[in-house]
mmCIF file of the N, C-alpha and C atoms, coordinates in Angstrom:
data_MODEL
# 
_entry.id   MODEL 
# 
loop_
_atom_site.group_PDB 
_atom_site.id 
_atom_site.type_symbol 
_atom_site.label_atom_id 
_atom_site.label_alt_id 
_atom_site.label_comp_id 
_atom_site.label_asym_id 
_atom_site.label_entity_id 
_atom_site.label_seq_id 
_atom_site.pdbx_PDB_ins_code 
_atom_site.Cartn_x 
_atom_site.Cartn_y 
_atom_site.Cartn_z 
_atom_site.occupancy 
_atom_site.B_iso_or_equiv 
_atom_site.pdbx_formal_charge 
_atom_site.auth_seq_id 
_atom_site.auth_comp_id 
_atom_site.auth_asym_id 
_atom_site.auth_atom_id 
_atom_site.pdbx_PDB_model_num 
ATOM 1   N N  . UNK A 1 1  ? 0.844   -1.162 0.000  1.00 0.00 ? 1  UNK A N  1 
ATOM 2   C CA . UNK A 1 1  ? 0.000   0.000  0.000  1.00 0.00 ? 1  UNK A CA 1 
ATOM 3   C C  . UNK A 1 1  ? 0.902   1.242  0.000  1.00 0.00 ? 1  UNK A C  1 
ATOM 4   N N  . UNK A 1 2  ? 0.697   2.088  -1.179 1.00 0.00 ? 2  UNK A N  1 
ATOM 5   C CA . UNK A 1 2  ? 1.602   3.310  -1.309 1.00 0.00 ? 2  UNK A CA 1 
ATOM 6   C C  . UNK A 1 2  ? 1.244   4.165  0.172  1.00 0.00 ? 2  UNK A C  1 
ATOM 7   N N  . UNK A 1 3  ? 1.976   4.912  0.539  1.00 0.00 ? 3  UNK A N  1 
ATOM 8   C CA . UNK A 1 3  ? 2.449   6.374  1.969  1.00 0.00 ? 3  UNK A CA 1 
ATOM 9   C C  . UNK A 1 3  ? 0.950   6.875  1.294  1.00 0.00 ? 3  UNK A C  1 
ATOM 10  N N  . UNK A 1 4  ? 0.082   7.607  1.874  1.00 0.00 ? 4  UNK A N  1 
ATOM 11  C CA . UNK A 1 4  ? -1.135  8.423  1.719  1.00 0.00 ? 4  UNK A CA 1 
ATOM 12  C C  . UNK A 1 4  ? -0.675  10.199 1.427  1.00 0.00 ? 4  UNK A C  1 
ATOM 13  N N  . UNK A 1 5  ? -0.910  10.542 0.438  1.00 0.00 ? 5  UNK A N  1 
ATOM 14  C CA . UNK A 1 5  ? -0.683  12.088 -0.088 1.00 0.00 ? 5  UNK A CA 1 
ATOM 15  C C  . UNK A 1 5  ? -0.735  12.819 1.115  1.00 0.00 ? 5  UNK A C  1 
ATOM 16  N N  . UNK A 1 6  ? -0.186  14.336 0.601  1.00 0.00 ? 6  UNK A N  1 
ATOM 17  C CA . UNK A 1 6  ? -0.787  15.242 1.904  1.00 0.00 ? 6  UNK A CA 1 
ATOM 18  C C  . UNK A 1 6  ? -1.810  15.828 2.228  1.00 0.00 ? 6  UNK A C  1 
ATOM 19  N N  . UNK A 1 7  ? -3.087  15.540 0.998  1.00 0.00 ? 7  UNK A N  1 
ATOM 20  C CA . UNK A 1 7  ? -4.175  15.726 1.345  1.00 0.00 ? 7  UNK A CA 1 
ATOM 21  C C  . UNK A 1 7  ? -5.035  14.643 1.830  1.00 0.00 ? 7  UNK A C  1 
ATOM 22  N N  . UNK A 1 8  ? -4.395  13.382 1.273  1.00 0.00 ? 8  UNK A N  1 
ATOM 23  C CA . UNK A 1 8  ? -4.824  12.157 2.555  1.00 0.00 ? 8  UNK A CA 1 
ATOM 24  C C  . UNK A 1 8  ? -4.907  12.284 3.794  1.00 0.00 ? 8  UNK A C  1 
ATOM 25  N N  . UNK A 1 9  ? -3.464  13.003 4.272  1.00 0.00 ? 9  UNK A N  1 
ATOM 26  C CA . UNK A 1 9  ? -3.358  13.012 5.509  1.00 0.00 ? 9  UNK A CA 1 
ATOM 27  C C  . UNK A 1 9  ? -3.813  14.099 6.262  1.00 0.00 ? 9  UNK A C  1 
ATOM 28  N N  . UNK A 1 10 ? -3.679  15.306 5.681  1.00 0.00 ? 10 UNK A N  1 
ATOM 29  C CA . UNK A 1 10 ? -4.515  16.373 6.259  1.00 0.00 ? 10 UNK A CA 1 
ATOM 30  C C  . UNK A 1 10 ? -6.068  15.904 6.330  1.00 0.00 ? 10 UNK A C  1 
ATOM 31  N N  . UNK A 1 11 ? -7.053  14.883 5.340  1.00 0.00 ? 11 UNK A N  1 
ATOM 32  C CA . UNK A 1 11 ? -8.387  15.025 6.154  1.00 0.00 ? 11 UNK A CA 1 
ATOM 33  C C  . UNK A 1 11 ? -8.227  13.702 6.532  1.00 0.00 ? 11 UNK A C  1 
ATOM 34  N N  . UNK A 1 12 ? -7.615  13.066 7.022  1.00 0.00 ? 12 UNK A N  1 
ATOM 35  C CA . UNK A 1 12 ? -7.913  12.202 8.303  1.00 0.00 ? 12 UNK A CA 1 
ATOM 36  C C  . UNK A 1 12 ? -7.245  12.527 9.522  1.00 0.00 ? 12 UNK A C  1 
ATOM 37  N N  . UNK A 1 13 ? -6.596  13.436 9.426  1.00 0.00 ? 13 UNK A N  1 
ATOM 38  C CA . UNK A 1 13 ? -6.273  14.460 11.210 1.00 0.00 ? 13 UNK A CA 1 
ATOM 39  C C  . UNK A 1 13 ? -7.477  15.377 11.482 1.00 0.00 ? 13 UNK A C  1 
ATOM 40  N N  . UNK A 1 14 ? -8.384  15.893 10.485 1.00 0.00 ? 14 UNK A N  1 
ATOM 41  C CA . UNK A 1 14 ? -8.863  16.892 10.835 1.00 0.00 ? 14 UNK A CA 1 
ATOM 42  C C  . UNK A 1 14 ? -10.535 16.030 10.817 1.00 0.00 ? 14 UNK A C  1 
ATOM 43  N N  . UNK A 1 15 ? -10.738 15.218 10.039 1.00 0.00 ? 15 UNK A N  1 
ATOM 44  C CA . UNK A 1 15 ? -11.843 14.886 10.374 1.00 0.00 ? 15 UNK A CA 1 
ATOM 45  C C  . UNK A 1 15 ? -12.451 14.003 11.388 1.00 0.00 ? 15 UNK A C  1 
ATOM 46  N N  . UNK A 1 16 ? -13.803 14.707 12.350 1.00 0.00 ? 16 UNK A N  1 
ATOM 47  C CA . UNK A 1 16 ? -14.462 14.013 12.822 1.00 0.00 ? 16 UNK A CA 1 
ATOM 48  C C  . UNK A 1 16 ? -14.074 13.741 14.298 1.00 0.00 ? 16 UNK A C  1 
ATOM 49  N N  . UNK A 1 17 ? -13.227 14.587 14.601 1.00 0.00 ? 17 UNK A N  1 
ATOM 50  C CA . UNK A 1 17 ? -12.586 15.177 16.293 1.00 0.00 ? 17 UNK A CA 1 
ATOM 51  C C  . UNK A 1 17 ? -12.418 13.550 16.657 1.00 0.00 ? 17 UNK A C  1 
ATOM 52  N N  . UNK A 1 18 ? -11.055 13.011 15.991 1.00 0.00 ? 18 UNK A N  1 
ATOM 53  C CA . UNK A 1 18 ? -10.171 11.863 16.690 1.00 0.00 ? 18 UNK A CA 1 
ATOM 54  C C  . UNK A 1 18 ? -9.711  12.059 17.874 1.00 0.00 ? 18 UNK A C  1 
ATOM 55  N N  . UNK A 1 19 ? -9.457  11.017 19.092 1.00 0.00 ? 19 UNK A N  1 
ATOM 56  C CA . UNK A 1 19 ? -9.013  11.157 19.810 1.00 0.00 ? 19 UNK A CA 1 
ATOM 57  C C  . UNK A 1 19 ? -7.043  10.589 19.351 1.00 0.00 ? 19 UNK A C  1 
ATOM 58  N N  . UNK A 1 20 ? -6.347  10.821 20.042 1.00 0.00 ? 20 UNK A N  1 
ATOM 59  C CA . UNK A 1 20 ? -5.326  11.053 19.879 1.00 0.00 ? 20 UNK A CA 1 
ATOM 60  C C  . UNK A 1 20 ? -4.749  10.452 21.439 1.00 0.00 ? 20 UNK A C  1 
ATOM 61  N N  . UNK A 1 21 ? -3.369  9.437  21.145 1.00 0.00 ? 21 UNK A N  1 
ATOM 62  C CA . UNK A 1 21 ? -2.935  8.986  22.270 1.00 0.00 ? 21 UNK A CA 1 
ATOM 63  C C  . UNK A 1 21 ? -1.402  9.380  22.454 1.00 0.00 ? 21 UNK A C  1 
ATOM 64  N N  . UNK A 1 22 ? -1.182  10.735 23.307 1.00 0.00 ? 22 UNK A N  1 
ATOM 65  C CA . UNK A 1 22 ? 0.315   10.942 23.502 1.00 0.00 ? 22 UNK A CA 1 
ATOM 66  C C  . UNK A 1 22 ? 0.741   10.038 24.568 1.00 0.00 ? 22 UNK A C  1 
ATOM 67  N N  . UNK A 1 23 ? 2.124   9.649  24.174 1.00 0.00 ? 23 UNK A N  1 
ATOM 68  C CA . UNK A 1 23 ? 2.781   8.976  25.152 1.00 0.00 ? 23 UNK A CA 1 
ATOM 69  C C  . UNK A 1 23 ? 4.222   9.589  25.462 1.00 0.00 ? 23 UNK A C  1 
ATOM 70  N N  . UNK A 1 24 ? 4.467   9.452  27.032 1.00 0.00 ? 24 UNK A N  1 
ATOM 71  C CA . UNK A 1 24 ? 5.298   10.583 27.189 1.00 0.00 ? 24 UNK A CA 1 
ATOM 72  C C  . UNK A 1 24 ? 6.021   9.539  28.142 1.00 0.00 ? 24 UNK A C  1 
ATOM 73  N N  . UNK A 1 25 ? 7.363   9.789  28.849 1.00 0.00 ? 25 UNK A N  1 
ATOM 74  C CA . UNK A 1 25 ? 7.933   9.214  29.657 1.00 0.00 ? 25 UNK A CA 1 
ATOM 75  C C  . UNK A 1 25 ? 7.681   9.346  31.648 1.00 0.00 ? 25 UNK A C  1 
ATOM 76  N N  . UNK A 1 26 ? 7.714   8.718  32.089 1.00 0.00 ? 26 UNK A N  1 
ATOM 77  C CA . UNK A 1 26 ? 7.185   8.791  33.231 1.00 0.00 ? 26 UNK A CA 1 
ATOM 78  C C  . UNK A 1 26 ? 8.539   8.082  34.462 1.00 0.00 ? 26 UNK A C  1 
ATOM 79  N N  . UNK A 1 27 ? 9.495   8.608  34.793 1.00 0.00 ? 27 UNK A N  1 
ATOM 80  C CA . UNK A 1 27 ? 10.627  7.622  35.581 1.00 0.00 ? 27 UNK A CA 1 
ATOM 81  C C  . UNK A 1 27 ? 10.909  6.618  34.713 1.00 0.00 ? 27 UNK A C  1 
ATOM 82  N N  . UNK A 1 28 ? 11.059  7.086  33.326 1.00 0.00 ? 28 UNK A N  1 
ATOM 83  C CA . UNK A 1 28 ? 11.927  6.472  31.889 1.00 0.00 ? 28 UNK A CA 1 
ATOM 84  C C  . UNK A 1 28 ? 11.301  5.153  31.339 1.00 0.00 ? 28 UNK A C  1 
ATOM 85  N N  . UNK A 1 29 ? 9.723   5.207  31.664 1.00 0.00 ? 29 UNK A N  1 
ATOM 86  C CA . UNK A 1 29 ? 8.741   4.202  31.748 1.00 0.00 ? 29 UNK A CA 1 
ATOM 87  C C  . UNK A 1 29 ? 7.641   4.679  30.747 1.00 0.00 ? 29 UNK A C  1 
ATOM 88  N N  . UNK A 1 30 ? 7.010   4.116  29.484 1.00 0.00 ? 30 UNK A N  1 
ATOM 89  C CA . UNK A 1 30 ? 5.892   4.545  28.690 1.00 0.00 ? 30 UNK A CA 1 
ATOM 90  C C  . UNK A 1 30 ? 4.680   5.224  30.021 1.00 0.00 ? 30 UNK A C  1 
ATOM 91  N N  . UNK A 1 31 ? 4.382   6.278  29.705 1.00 0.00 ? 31 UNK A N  1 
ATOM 92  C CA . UNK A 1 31 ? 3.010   6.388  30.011 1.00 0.00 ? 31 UNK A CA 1 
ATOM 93  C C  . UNK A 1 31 ? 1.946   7.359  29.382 1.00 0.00 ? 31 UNK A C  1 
ATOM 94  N N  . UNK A 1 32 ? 0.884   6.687  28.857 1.00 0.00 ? 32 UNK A N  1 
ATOM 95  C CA . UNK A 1 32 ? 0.285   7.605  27.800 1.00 0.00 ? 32 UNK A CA 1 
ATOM 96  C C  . UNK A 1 32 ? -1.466  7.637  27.632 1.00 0.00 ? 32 UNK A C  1 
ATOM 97  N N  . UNK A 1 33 ? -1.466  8.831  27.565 1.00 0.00 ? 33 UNK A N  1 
ATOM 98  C CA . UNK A 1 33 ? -2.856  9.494  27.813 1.00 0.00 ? 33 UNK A CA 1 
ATOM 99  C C  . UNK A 1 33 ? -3.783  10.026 26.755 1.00 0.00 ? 33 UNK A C  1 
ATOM 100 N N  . UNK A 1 34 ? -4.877  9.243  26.458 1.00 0.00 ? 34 UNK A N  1 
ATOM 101 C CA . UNK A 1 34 ? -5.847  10.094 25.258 1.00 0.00 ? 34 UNK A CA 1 
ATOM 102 C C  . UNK A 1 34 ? -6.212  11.411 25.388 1.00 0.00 ? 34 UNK A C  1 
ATOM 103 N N  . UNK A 1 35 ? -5.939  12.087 24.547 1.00 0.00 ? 35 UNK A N  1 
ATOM 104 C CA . UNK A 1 35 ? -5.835  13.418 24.208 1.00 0.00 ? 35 UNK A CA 1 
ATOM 105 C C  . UNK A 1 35 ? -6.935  13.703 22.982 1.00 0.00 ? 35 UNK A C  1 
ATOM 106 N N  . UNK A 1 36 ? -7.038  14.733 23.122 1.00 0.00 ? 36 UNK A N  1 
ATOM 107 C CA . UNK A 1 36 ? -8.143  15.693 21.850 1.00 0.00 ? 36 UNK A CA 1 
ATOM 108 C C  . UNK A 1 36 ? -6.679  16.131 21.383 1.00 0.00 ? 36 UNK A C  1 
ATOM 109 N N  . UNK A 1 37 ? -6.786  16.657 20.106 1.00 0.00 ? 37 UNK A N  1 
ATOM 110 C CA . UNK A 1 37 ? -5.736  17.722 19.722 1.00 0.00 ? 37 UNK A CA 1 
ATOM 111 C C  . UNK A 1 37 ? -6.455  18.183 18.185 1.00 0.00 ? 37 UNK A C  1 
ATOM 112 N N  . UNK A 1 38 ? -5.650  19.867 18.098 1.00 0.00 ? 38 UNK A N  1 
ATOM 113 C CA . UNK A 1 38 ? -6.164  20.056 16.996 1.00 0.00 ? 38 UNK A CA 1 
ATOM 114 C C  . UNK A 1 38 ? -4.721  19.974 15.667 1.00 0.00 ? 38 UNK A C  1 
ATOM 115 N N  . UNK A 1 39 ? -5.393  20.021 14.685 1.00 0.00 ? 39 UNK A N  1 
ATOM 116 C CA . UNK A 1 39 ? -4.578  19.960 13.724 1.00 0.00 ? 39 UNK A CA 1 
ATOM 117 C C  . UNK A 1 39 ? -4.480  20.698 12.714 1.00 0.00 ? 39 UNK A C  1 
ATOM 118 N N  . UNK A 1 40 ? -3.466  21.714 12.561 1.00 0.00 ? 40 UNK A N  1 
ATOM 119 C CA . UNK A 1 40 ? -3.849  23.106 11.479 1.00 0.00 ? 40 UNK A CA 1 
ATOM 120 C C  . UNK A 1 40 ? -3.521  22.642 10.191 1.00 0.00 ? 40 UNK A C  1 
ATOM 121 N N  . UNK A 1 41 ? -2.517  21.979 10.121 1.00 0.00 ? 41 UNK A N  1 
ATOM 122 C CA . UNK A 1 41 ? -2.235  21.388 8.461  1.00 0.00 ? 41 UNK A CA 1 
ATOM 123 C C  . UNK A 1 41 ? -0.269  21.295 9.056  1.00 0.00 ? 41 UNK A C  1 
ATOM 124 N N  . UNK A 1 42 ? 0.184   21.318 9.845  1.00 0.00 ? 42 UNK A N  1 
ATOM 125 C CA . UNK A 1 42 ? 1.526   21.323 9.859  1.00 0.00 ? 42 UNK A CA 1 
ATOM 126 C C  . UNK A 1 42 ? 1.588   21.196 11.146 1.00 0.00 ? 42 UNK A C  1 
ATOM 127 N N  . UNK A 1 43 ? 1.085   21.415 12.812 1.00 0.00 ? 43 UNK A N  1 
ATOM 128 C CA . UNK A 1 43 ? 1.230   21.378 13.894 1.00 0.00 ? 43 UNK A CA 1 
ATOM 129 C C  . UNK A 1 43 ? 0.487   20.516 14.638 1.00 0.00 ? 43 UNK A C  1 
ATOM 130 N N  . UNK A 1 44 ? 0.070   19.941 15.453 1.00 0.00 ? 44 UNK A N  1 
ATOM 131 C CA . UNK A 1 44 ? -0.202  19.668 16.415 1.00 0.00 ? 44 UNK A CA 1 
ATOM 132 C C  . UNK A 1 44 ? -0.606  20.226 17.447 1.00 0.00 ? 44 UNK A C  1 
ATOM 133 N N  . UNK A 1 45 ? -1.636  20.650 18.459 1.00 0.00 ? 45 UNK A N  1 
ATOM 134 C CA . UNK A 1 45 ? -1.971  21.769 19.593 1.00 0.00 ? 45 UNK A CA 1 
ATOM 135 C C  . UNK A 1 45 ? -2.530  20.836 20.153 1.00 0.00 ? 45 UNK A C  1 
ATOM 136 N N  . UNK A 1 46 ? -2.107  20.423 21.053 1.00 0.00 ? 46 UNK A N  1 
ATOM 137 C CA . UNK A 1 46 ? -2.781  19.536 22.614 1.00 0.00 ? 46 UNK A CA 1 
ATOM 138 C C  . UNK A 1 46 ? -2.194  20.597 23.679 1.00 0.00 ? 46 UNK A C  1 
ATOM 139 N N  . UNK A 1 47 ? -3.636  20.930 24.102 1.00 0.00 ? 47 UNK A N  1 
ATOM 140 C CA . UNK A 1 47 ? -3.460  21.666 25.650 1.00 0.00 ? 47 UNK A CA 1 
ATOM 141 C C  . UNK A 1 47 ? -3.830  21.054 26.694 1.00 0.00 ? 47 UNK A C  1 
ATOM 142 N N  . UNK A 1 48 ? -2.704  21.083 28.024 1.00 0.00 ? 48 UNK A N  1 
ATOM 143 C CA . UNK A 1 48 ? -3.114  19.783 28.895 1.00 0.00 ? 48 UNK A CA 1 
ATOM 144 C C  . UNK A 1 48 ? -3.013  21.235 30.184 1.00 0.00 ? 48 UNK A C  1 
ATOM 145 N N  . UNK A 1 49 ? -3.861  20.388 31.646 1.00 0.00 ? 49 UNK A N  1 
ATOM 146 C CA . UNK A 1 49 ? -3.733  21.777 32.665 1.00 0.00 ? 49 UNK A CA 1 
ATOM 147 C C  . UNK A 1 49 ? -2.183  21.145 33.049 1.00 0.00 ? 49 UNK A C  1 
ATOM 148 N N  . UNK A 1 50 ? -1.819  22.444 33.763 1.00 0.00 ? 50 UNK A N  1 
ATOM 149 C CA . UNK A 1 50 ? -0.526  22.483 34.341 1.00 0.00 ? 50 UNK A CA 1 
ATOM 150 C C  . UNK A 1 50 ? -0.077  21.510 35.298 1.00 0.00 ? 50 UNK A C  1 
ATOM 151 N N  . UNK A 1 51 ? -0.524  20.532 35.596 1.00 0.00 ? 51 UNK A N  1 
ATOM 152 C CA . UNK A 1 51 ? -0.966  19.888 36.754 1.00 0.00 ? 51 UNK A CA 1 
ATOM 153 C C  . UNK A 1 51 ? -0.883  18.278 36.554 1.00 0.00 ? 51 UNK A C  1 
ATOM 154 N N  . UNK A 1 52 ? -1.365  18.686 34.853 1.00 0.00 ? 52 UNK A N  1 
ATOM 155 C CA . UNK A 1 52 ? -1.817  16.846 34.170 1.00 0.00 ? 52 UNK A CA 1 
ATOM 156 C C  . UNK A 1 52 ? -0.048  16.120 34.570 1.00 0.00 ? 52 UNK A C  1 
ATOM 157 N N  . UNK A 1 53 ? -0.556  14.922 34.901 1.00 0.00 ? 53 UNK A N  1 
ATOM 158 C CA . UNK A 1 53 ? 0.797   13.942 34.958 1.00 0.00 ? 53 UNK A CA 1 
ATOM 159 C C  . UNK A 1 53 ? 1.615   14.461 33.426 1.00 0.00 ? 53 UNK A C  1 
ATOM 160 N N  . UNK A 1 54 ? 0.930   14.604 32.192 1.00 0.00 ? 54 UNK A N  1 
ATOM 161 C CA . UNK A 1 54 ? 1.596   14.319 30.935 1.00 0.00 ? 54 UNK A CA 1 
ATOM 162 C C  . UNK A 1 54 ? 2.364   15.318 31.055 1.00 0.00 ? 54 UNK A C  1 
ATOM 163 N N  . UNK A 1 55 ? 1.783   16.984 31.631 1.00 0.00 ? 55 UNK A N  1 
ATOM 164 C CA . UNK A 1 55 ? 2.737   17.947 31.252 1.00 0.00 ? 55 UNK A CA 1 
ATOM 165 C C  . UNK A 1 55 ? 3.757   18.122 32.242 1.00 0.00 ? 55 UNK A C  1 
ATOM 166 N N  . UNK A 1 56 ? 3.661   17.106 33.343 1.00 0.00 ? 56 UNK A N  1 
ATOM 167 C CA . UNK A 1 56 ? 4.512   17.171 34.101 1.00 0.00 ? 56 UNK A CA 1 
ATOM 168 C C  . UNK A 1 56 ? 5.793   16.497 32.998 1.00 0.00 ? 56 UNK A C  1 
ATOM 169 N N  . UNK A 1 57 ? 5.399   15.260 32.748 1.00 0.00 ? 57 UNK A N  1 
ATOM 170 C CA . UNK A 1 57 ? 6.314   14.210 32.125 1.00 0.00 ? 57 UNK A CA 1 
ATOM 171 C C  . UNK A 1 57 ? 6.969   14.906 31.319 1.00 0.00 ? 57 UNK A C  1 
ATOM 172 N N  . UNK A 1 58 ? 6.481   16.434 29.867 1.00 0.00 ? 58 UNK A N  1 
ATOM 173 C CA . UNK A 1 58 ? 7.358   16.719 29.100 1.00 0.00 ? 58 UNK A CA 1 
ATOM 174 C C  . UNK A 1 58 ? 8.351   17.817 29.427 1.00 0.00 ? 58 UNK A C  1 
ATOM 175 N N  . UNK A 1 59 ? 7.650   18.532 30.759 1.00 0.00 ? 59 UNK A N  1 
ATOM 176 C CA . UNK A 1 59 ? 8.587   19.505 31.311 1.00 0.00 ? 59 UNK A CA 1 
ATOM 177 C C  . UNK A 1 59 ? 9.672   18.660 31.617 1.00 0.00 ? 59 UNK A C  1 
ATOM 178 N N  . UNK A 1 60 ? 9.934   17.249 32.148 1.00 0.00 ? 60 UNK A N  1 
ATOM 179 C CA . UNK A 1 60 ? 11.153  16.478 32.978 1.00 0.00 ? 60 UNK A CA 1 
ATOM 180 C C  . UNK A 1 60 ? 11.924  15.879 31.715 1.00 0.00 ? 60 UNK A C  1 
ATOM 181 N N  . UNK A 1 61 ? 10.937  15.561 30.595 1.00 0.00 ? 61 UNK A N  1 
ATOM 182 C CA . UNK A 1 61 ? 11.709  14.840 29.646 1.00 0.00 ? 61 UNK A CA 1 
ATOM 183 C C  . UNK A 1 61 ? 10.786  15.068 28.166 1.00 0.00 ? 61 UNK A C  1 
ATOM 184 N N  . UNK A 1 62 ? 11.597  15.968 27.427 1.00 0.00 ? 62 UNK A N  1 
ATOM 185 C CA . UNK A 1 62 ? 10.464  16.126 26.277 1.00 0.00 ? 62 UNK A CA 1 
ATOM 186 C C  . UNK A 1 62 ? 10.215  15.221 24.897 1.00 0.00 ? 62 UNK A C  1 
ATOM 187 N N  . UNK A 1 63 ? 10.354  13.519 25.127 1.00 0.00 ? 63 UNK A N  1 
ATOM 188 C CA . UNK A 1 63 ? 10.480  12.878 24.337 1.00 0.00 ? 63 UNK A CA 1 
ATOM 189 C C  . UNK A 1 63 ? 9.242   12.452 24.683 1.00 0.00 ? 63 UNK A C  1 
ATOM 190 N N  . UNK A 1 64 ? 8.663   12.341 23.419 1.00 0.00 ? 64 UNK A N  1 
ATOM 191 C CA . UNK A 1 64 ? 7.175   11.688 23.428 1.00 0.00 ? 64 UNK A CA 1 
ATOM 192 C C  . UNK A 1 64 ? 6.671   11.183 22.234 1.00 0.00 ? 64 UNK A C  1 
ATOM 193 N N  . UNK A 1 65 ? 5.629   10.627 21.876 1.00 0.00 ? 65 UNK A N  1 
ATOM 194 C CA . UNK A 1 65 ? 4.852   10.381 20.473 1.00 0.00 ? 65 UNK A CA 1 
ATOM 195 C C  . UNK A 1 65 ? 3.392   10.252 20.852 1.00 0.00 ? 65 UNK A C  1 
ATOM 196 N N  . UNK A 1 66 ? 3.367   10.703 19.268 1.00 0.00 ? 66 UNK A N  1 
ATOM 197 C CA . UNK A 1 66 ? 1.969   10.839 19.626 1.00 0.00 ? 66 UNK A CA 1 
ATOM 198 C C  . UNK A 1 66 ? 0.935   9.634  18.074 1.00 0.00 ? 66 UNK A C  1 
ATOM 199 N N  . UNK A 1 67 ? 0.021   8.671  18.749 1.00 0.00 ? 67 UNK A N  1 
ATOM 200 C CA . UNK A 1 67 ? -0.455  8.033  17.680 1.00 0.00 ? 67 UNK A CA 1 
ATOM 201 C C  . UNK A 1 67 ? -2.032  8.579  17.162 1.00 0.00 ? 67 UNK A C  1 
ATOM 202 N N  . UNK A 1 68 ? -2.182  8.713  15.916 1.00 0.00 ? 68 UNK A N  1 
ATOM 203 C CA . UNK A 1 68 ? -3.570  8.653  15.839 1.00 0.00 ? 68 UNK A CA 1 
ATOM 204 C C  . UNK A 1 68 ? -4.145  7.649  14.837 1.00 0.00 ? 68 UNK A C  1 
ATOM 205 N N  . UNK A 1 69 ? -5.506  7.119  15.218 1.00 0.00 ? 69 UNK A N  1 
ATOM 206 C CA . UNK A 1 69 ? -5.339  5.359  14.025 1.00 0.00 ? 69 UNK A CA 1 
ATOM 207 C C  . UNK A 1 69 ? -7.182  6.314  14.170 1.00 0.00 ? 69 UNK A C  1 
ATOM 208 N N  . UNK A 1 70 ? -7.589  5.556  13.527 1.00 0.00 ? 70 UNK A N  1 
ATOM 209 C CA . UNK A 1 70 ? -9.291  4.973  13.378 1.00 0.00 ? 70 UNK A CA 1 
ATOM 210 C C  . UNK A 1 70 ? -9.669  4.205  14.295 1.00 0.00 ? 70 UNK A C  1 
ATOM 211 N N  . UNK A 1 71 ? -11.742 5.177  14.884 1.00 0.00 ? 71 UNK A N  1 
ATOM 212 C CA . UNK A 1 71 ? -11.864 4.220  15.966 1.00 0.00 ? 71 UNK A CA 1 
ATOM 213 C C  . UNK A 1 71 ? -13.153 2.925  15.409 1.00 0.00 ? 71 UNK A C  1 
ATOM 214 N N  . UNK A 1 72 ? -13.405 2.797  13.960 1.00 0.00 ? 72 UNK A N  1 
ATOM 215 C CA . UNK A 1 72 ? -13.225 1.505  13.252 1.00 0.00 ? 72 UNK A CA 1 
ATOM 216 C C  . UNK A 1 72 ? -12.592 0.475  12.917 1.00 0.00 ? 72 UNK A C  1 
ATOM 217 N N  . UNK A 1 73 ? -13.041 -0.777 13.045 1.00 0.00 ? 73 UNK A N  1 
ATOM 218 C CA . UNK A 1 73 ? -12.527 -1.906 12.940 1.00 0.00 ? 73 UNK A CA 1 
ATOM 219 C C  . UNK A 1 73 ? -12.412 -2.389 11.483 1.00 0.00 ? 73 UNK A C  1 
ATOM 220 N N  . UNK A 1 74 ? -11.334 -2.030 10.634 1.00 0.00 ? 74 UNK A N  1 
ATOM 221 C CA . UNK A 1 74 ? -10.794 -3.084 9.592  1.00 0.00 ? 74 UNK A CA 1 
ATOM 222 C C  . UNK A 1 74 ? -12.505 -3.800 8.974  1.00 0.00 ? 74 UNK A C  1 
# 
């Protein structure tokens, strides 16, 4: 299966308010949290409160990923 264009990929970030799973490090351990985020065509914007475990995790260590799939089954 050919890589999906960039207009492939721009409307399946933007359509239909996906949830989104960042995973961030936690005492050098996966730990990762569903997130909303928006998507302008080049960025990423997840706003978490000051407080959330996650934004603790990227202030200590800013390595993370972030997945987004379909919440349909194949």
């Amino acid at each position: 299966m050919p890589p999906p264009t960039n207009d492939e990929t721009n409307a399946f970030l933007t359509e239909g308010g996906r949830i989104g799973k960042l995973g961030t490090l936690r005492d050098g351990w996966p730990y990762v949290n569903p997130i909303w985020y928006e998507w302008d065509g080049s960025t990423f914007w997840i706003i978490g409160k000051p407080l959330a475990q996650f934004v603790k995790n990227l202030k200590a260590d800013e390595r993370a990923f972030l997945v987004v799939d379909k919440d349909d089954f194949p």
